[in-house]
C-alpha positions in Angstrom: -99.9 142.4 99.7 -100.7 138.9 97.4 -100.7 136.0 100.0 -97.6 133.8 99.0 -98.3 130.6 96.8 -98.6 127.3 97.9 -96.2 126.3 96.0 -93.4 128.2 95.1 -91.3 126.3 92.4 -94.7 125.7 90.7 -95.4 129.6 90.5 -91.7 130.3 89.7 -92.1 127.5 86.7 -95.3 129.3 85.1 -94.0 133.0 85.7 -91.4 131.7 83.5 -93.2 130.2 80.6 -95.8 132.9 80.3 -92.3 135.5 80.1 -91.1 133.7 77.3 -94.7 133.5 76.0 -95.0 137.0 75.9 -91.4 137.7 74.9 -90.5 138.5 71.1 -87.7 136.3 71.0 -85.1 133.7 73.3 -84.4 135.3 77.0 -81.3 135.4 79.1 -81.5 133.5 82.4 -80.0 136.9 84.1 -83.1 138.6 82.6 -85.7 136.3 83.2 -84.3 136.8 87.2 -84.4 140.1 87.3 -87.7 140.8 85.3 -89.7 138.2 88.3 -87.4 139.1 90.6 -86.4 135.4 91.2 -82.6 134.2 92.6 -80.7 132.8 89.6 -80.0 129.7 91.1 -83.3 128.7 91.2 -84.2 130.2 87.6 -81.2 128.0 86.3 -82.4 125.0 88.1 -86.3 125.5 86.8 -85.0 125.9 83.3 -83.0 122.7 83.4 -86.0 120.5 84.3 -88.2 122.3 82.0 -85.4 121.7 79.4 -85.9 117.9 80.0 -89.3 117.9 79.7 -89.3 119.6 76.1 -90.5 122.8 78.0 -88.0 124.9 76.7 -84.3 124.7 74.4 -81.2 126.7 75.5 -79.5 128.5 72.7 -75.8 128.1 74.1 -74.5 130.3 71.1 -76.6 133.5 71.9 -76.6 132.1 75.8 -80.4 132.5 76.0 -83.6 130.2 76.5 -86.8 129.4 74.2 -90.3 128.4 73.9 -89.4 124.6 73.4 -91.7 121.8 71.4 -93.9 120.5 74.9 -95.0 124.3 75.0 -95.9 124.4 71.3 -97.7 121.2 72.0 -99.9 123.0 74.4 -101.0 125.9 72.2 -101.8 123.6 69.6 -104.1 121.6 72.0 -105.7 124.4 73.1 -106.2 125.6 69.8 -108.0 121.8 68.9 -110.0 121.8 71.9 -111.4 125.3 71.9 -113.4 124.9 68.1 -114.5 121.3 69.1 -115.9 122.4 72.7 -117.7 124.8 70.7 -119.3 123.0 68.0 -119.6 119.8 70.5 -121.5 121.0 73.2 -124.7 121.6 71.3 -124.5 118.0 70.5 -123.5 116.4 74.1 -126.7 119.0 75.3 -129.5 117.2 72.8 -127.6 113.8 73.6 -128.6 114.4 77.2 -132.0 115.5 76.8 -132.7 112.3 74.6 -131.1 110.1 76.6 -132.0 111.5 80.5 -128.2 110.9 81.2 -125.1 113.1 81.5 -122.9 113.3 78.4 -119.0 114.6 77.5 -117.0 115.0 74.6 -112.8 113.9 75.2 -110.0 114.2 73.5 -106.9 111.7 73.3 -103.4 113.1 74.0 -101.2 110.0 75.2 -102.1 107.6 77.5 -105.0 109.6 78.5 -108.2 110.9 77.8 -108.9 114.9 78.1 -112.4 116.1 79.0 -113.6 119.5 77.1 -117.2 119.2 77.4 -119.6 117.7 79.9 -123.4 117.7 79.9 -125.1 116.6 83.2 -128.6 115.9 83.3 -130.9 116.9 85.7 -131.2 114.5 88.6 -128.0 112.7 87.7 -125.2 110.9 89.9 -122.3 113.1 89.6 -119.5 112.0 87.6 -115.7 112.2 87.4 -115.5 113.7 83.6 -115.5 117.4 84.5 -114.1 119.4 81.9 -110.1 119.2 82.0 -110.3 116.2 83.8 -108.0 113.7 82.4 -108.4 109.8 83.2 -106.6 106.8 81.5 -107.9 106.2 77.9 -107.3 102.4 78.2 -110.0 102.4 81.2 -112.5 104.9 79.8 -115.4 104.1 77.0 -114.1 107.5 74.9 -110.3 106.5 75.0 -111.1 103.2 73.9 -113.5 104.7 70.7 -110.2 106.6 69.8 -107.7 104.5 70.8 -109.1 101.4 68.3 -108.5 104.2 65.6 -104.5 104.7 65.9 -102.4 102.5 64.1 -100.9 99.5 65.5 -97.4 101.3 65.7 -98.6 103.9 67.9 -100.7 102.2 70.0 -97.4 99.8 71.0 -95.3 103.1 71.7 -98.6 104.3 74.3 -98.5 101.0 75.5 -95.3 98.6 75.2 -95.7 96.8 78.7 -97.8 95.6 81.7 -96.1 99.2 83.6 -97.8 101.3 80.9 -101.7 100.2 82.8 -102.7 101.2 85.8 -106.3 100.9 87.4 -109.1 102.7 89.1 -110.9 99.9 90.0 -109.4 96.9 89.5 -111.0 96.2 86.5 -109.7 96.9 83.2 -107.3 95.6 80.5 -103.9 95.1 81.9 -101.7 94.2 79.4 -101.3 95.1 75.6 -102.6 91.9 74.7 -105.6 92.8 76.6 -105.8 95.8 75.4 -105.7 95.3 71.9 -108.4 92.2 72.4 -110.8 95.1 73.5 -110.0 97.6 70.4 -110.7 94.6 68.4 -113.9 94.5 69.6 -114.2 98.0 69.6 -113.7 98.0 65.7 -116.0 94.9 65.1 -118.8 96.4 66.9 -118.3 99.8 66.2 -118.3 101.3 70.0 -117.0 101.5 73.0 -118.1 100.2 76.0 -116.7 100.3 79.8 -118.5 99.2 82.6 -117.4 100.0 86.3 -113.8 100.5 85.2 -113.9 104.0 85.8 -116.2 104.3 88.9 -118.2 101.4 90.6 -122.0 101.1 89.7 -121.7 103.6 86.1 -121.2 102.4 82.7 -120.6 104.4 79.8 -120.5 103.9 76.0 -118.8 106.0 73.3 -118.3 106.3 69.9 -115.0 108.1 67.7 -115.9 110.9 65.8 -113.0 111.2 62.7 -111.8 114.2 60.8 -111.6 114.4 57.1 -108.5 111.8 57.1 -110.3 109.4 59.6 -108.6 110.3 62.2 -110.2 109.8 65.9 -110.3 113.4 66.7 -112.7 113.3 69.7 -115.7 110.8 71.0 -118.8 111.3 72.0 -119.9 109.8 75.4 -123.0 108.8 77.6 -122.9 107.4 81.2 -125.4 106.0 83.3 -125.6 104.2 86.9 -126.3 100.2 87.4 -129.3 101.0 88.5 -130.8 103.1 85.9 -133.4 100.6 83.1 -131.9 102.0 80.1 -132.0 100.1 76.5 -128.4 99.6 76.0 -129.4 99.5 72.0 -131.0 102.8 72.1 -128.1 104.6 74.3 -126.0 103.1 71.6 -127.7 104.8 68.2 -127.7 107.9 70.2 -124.5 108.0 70.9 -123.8 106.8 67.0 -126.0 109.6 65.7 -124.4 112.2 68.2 -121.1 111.8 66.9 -122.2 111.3 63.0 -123.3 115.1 63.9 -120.5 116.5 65.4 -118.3 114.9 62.5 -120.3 116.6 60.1 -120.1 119.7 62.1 -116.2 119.8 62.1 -116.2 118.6 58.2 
């Protein structure tokens, strides 16, 4: 007999979605209860949060639920992470054997930064940036390569006030006027660079790597601890020439 889960409503919400996932069409509350063998109270109640969070739509005509745009938005980040973690983590592995140090690759979606590949080097501290590990873009040296790509109109909608920042450390940008006095030096300089903002005693430095249209699609990372005698300059072209590869490996 399967051992209960931890958490029900969180089960109950996922049996849900992958029902209408597999489903040919919009599904009847009744149905979805009696195919996982759920009360319909609680199936109503699940589908009216997921409803608020762009989860799923109800069709009041045909009296039926759908697949709504935040599930679409899923697939379609899985489908841009999967061909990046592939062709990316040939180049995080020779960034690490050049450097010494443990590399990833992230992705931007929001306020955050999304890890898909991480390199560690032998004899390396550990590191937070496991792969699907998300962290605040505005605090890490990836989100801040992409982040000083975006156009000023989206980067006020990520970031309109002092709530939108939160910390890890205490350091870091806390403001928007903070933040966009960092991107500016992210452009003018060409990198990113964060230094104990993320964890105590590591720094890290990243650089954007742009699709055909310029956009930021990904960055390409290194981190290393305080303590390590590393030529910041040379850390730097590596990273550069890492992510020139992987943009010419995406096209």
């Amino acid at each position: 007999m399967p051992d209960k889960p931890q958490v029900p409503a969180a089960d109950q919400t996922l049996r849900i979605l992958a029902l209408l996932g597999r489903s040919r069409g919009p599904v009847a509350a009744s149905s979805m209860a009696t195919a996982l063998g759920l009360p319909r109270s609680s199936v109503y109640h699940l589908l009216a949060t997921m409803q608020e969070h762009g989860f799923v739509v109800h069709l009041p005509e045909q009296r039926r639920w759908g697949l709504g745009t935040a599930a679409a938005e899923l697939a379609g980040g899985f489908n841009r992470q999967q061909p990046l973690a592939r062709l990316g983590g040939p180049v995080a592995a020779a960034l690490a054997d050049r450097t010494g140090e443990s590399t990833h690759i992230a992705m931007l979606t929001g306020r955050d930064v999304i890890y898909i590949v991480e390199e560690r080097a032998p004899r390396r501290p550990a590191l937070v940036t496991d792969v699907g590990v998300r962290l605040p873009a505005h605090l890490t040296a990836t989100g801040r390569a992409m982040l000083a790509g975006v156009g000023a109109a989206q980067l006020r909608a990520l970031y309109p006030d002092a709530a939108s920042f939160s910390t890890r450390t205490e350091r870091g940008p806390r403001s928007p006027r903070e933040l966009r006095d960092v991107l500016r030096e992210v452009r003018r300089i060409g990198y990113a660079f964060e230094d104990g903002e993320v964890t105590l005693g590591m720094r890290s430095v990243a650089v954007a790597v742009r699709d055909h249209t310029g956009w930021p699609i990904a960055a390409v990372a290194v981190t290393w601890s305080d303590d390590a005698e590393r030529d910041a300059d040379a850390m730097i072209a590596a990273v550069q020439d890492s992510a020139d590869r992987l943009a010419r490996r995406i096209g």
